[in-house]
N, C-alpha and C positions, 0 to 999 in steps of 0.2 A: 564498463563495470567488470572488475578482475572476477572471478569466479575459478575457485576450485573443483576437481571434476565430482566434489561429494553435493557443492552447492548447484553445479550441473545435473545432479541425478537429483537431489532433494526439489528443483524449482520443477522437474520434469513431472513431477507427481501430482501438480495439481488437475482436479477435475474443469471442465469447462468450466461451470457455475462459477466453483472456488476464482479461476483467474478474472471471470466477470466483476465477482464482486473485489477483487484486489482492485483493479482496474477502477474502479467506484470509488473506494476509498483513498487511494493513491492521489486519483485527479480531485476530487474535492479536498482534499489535502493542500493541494497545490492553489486553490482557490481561495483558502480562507484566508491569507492576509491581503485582500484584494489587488495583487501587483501581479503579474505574467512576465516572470523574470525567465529570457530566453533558457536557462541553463534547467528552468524547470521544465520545461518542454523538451527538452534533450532528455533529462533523465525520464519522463511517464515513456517515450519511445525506448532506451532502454530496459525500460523496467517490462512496457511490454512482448519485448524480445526475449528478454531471459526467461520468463515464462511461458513465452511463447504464446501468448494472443492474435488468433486468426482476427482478420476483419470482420468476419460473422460474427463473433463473440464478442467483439468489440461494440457494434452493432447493439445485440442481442443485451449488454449489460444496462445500454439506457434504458430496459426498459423494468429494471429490477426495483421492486420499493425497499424501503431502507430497514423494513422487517427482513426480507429474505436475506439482504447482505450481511447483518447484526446475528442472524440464528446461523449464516452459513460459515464464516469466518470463525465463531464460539467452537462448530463445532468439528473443527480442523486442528490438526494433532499439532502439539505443542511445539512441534519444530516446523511447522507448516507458518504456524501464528507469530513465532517469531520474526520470519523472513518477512511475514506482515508489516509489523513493528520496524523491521530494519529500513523498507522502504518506506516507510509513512517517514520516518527519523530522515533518510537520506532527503526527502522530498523537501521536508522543515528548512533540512541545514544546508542544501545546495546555494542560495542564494545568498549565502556567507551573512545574514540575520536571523533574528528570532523574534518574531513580536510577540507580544502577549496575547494574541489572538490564537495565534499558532500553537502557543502553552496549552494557551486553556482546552482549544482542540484537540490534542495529542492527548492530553491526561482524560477528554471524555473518554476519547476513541479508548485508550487503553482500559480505562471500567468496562464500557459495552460492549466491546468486541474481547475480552477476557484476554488482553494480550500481556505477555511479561514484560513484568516492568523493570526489568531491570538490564533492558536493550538498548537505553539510550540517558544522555544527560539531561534530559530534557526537563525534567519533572522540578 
């Protein structure tokens, strides 16, 4: 993942919680069009490097219900929730398709997690 060193200080900002619940949405992202395409598995390990997800935290997010994920991501500043958006999108579009599973999941996620929509072609 290329990163600039502004996208370097911005991923560095998240609280533990915040990267638990990325980490939550990221991989059930990756699950909803039920295929385990190697490249998506490359990128959740990427995704959790750049944010830097210890193995405790990693851990620690199974064990989060989908209330805490939904109010904690809401409430994570606009350019926080974007790079949200960026990775859910990159997660979608790694595996070079789109089903309509995957649609209709991105356009929930962007209602309940109050993410900008205007991060990806997706919609």
């Amino acid at each position: 993942m290329n990163l600039t060193a502004i996208d370097k200080l911005a991923l560095s900002q998240f609280s533990s919680i915040e990267k638990e619940c990325i980490y939550q949405v990221v991989y059930a992202t990756m699950l909803v069009d039920g295929e385990r395409h190697p490249r998506e598995h490359q990128l959740v390990e990427e995704i959790v490097e750049v944010i830097g997800l210890s193995v405790e935290e990693r851990e620690m997010s199974k064990l989060l219900d989908e209330t805490t994920v939904i109010e904690t991501i809401r409430k994570m500043s606009d350019l926080q929730r974007a790079y949200v958006a960026k990775f859910i999108a990159q997660m979608i579009l790694v595996d070079g398709k789109v089903t309509d599973h995957e649609r209709l999941f991105f356009n929930i996620l962007l209602d309940k997690l109050n993410l900008p929509e205007d991060t990806s072609d997706l919609k």
